[in-house]
C-alpha positions as CSV (number, residue, x, y, z in Angstrom):
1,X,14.0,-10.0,-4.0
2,X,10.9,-10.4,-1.7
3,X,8.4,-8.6,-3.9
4,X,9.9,-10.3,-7.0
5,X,9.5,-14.0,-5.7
6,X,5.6,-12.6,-5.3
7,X,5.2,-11.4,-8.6
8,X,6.4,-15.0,-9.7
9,X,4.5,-16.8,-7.4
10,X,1.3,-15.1,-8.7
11,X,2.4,-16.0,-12.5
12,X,2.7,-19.7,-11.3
13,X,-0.3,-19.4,-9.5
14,X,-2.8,-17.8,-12.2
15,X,-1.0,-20.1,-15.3
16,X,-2.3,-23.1,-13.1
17,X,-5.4,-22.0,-13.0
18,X,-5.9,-21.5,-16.5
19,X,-4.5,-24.9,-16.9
20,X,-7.0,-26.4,-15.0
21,X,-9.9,-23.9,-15.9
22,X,-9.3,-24.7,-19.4
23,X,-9.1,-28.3,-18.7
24,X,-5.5,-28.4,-20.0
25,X,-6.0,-26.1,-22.6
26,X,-8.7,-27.5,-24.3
27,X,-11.0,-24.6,-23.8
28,X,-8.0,-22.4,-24.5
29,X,-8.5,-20.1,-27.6
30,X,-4.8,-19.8,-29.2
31,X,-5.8,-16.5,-30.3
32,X,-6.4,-15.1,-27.5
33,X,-2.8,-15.8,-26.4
34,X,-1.8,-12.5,-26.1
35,X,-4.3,-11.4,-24.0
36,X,-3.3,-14.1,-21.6
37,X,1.2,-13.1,-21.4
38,X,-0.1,-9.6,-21.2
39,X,-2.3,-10.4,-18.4
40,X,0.4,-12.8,-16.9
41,X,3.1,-9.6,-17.2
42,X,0.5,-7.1,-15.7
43,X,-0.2,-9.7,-12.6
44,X,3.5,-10.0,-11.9
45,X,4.0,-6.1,-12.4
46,X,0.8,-5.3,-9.8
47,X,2.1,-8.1,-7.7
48,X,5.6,-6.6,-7.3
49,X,4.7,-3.3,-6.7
50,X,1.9,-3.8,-4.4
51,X,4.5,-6.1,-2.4
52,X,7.6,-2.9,-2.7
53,X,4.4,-0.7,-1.5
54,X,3.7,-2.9,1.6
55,X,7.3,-3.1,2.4
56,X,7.4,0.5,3.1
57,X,6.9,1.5,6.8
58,X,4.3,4.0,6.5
59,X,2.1,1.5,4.7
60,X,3.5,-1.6,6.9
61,X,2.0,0.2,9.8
62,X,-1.3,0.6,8.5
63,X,-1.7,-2.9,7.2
64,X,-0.5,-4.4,10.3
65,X,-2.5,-2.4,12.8
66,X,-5.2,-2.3,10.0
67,X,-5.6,-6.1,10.3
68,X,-4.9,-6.5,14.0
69,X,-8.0,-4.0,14.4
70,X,-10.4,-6.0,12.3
71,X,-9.9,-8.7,14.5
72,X,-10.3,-7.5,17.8
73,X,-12.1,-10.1,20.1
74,X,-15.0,-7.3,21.1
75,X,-15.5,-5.7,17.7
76,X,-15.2,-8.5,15.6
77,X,-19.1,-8.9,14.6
78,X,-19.6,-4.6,14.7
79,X,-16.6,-4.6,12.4
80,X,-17.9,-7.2,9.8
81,X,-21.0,-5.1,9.8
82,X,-18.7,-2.0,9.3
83,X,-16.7,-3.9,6.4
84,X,-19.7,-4.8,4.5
85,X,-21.7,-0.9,4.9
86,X,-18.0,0.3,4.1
87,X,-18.0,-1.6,1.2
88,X,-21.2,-0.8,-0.4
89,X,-20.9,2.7,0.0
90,X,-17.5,3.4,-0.4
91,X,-16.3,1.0,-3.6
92,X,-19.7,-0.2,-5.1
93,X,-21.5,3.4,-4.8
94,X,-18.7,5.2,-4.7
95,X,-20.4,7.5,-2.2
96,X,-16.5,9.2,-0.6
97,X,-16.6,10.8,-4.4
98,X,-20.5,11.7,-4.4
99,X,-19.8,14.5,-1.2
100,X,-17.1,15.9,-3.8
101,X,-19.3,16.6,-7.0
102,X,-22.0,15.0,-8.5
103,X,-20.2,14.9,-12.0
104,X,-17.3,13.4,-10.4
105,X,-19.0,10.6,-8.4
106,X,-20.8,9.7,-12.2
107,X,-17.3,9.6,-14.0
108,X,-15.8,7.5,-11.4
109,X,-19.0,5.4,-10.8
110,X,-19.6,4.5,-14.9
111,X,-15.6,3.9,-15.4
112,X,-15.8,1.4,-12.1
113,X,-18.5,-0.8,-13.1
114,X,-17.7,-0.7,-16.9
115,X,-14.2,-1.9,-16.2
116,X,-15.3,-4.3,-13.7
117,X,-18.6,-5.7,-16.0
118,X,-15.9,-6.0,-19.0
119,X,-13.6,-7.4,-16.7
120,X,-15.8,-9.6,-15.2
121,X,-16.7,-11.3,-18.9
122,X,-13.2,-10.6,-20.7
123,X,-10.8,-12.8,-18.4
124,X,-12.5,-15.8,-17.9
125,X,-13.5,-15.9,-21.2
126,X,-9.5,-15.5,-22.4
127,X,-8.5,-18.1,-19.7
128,X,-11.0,-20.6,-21.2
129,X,-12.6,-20.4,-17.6
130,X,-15.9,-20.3,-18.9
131,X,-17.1,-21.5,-23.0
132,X,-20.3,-21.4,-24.4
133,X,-21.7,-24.8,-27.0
134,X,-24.8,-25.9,-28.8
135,X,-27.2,-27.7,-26.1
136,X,-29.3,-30.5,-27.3
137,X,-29.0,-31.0,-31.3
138,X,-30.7,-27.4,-32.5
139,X,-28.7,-24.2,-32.9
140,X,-31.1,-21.8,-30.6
141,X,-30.0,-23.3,-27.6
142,X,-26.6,-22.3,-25.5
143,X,-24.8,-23.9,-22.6
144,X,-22.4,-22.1,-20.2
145,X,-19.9,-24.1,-19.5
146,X,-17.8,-23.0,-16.2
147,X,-14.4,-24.7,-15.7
148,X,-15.7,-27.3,-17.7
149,X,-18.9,-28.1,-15.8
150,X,-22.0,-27.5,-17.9
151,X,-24.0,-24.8,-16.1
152,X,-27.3,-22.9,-17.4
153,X,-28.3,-23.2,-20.6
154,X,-30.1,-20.1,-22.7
155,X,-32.1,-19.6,-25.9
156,X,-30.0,-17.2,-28.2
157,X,-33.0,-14.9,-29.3
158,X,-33.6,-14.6,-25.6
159,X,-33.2,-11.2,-23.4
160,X,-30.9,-13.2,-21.0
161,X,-28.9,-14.5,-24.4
162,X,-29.1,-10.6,-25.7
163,X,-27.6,-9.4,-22.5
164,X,-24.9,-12.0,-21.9
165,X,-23.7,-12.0,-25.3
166,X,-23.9,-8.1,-25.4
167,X,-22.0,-7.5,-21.9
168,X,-19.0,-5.9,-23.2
169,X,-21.1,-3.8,-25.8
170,X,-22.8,-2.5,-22.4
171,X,-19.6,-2.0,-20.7
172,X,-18.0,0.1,-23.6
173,X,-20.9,2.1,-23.0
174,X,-20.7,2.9,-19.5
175,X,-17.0,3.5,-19.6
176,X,-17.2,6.0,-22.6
177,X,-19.8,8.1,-20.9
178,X,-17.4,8.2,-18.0
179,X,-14.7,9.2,-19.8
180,X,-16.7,11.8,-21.5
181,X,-17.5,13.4,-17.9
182,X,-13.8,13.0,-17.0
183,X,-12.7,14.7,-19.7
184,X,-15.0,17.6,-19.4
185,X,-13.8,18.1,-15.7
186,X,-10.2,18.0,-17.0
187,X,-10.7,20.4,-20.0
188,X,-13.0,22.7,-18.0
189,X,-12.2,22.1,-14.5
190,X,-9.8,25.1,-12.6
191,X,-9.0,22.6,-10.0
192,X,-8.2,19.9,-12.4
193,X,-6.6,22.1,-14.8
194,X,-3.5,23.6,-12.5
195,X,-2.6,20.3,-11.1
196,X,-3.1,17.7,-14.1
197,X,-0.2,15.8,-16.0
198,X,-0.9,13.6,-19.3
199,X,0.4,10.6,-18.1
200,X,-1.4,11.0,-15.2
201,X,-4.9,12.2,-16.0
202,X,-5.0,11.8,-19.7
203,X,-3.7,9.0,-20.9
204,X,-5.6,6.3,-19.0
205,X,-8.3,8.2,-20.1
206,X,-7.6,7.9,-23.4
207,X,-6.7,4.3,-22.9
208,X,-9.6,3.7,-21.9
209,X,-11.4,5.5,-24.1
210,X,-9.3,3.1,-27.6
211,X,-10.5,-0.2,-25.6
212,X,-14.1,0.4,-25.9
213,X,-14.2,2.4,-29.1
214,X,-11.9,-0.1,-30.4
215,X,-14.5,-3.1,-29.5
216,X,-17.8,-1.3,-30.1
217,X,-16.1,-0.9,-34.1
218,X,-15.7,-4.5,-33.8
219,X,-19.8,-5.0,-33.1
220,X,-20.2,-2.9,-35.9
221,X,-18.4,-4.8,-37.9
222,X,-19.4,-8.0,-37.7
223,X,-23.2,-7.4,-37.1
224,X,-24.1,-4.5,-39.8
225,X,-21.4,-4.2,-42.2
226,X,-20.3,-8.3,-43.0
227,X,-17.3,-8.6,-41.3
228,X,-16.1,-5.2,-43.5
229,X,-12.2,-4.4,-41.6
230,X,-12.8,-6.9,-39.3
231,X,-9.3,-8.1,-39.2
232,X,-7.8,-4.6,-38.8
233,X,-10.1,-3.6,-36.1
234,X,-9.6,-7.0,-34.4
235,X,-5.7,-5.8,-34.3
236,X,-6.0,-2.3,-33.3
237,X,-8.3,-4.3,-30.7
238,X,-5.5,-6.0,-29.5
239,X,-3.1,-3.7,-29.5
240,X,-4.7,-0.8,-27.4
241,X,-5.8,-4.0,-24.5
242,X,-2.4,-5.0,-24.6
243,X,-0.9,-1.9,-24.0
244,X,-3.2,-1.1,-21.1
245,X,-2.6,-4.3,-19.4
246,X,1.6,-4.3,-19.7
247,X,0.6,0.0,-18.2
248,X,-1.4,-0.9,-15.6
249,X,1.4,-1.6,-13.0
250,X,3.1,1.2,-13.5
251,X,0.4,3.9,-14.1
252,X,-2.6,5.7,-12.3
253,X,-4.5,2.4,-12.2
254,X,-2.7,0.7,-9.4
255,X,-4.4,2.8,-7.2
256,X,-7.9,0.3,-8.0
257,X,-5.4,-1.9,-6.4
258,X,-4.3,0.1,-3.8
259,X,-8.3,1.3,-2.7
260,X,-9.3,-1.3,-0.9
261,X,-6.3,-1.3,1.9
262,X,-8.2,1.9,3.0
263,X,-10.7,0.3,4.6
264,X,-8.5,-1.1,6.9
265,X,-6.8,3.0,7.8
266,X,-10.8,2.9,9.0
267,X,-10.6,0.3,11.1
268,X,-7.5,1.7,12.4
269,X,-8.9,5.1,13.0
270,X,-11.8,3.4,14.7
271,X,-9.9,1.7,16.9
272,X,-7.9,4.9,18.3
273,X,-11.1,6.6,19.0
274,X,-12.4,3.6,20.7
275,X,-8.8,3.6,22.7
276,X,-6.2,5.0,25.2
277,X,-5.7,8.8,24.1
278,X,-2.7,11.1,23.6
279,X,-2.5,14.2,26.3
280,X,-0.2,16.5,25.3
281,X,2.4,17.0,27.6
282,X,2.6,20.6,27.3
283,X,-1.1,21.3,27.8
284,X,-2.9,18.2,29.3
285,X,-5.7,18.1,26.6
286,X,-6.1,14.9,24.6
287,X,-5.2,15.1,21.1
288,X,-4.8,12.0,19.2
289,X,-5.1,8.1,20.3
290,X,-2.0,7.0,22.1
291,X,-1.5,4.1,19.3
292,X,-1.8,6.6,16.5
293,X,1.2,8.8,18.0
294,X,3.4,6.0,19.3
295,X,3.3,3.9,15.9
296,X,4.4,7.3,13.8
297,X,7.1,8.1,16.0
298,X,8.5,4.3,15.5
299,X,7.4,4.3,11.7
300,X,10.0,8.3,11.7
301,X,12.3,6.3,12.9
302,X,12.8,3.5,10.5
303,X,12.7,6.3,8.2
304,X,15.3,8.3,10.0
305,X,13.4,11.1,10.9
306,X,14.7,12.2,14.6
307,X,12.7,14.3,16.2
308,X,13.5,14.0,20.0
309,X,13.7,16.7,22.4
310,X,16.4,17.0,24.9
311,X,14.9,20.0,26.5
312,X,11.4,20.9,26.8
313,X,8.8,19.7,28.0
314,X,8.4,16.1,26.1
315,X,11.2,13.5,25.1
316,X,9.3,13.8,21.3
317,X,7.5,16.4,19.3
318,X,5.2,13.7,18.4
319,X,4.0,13.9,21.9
320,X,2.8,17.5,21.5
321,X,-0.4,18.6,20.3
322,X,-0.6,20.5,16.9
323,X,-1.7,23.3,18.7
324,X,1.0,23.8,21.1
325,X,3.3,23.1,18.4
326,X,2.3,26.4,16.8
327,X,2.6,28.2,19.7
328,X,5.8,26.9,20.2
329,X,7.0,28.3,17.2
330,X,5.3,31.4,17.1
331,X,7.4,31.7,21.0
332,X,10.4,30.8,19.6
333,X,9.9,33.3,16.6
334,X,9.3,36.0,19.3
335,X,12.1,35.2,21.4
336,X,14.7,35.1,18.4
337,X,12.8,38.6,16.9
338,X,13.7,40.3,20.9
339,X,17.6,38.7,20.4
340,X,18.0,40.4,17.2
């Protein structure tokens, strides 16, 4: 009930703000319209299931404590520095991936920024956000106009005009040759290639893969060949866009939205280093931070996990280092091997 009053609330919220983007419409291209309920269905679909995600006490606990240590009174300005260095190298550079492979990092990299350069042009463009118009009474001239106000203005033979106007062409580009290097790790890959599932690995691939082929045809089209199956590719267009948006809820992509709550697992871990530790109660040796142990044995209990110790030498086996937990066992083994 909760995550589904969010997913409407963030319908409501992004209609009225292509209502007044578009200045009521009038910027609103009616043939874009189903680019716009396919992107209202995908924000209600990410916006329930990010909110069923949250609601989960594993992931509850992180966000909270996440949160609560961003905004600690002493680390406030060394964690804004953090945030921002964490930022850059982690989501724009993609740098976590770069220590994995450099073929990797490149796929993920080129994918990233395609998506979020064609994103970046394709939404406020369908929202009637932002509109282009003659400036002045020639035809060489254009104006971007941003939620109606009349911003920069541009000659069209110019190399900002050529690069504007050629954005998406540039972000096909970037997120085929991504795909390309994904697909080679997946085809050739032994790692890849005992763990991989289609719907997992394959088909956003090959989703994204139709969107940009799809759009580079229509380029094509309309610039060398007069508009030749210009119709039909405008369709097949459509239909591979619209079919990624209505999957993206429910497929490997959520996890774009899901990436950036990690940064606050790293303020969290920061803040147990920086804080009151574990000791073990078997061995008297530190092992984790205190915050760390006492917030999973509350999150296995909303879970139902009961793993309390009526004899020994702890009330909880959360309260044990992993060490001495494997020498517990390996005790126990030993003592049950003498009994039989």
């Amino acid at each position: 009930m909760k995550a589904g009053l969010h997913g409407v609330v963030a319908i409501v919220i992004l209609a009225v703000l292509i209502l007044i983007g578009s200045r009521n419409l009038s910027h609103f291209d009616a043939a874009l319209v189903g680019y716009t309920f396919a992107t209202l269905f995908a924000a209600f679909g990410i916006t329930y299931r990010y909110s069923m995600w949250l609601q989960r006490p594993p992931t509850a606990m992180y966000w909270r404590r996440g949160w609560q240590a961003f905004f600690r009174k002493r680390a406030g300005r060394r964690n804004l520095v953090l945030w921002l260095r964490r930022v850059c190298e982690d989501f724009a550079a993609n740098l976590f991936i770069f220590r994995r492979g450099f073929f990797r990092w490149a796929a993920h990299f080129l994918i990233m920024w395609g998506c979020i350069l064609a994103a970046a042009i394709t939404f406020p463009l369908v929202f009637g956000w932002v509109h282009f118009e003659f400036a002045g009474d020639g035809f060489d001239t254009y104006r971007a106009n941003v939620f109606g106000f009349p911003t920069m203005s541009f000659q069209i033979d110019s190399l900002l005009g050529f690069m504007i106007f050629h954005g998406l062409v540039w972000a096909s580009f970037l997120v085929i040759a991504g795909v390309m290097l994904a697909m080679r790790r997946r085809m050739r890959g032994r790692d890849a290639l005992a763990i991989q599932r289609f719907g997992e690995d394959f088909l956003p691939l090959i989703m994204l893969f139709a969107v940009s082929v799809t759009g580079l045809m229509l380029v094509v089209s309309y610039s060398w060949m007069h508009g030749f199956a210009y119709e039909f590719l405008s369709i097949t267009h459509a239909v591979t866009v619209i079919f990624t948006l209505l999957w993206m809820p429910f497929g490997k992509f959520f996890h774009l939205f899901q990436r950036p709550a990690q940064l606050g697992v790293a303020f969290y871990k920061d803040a147990g280093k920086s804080g009151e530790q574990a000791i073990c109660l078997r061995c008297d040796q530190p092992f984790a931070s205190k915050m760390h142990v006492e917030d999973l044995i509350q999150v296995e209990e909303q879970l139902g996990y009961c793993y309390e110790m009526s004899d020994g030498p702890a009330d909880h086996y959360q309260r044990i280092c992993p060490r001495c937990r494997r020498v517990s066992l390996a005790l126990a083994q030993g003592i049950a091997w003498n009994k039989a």
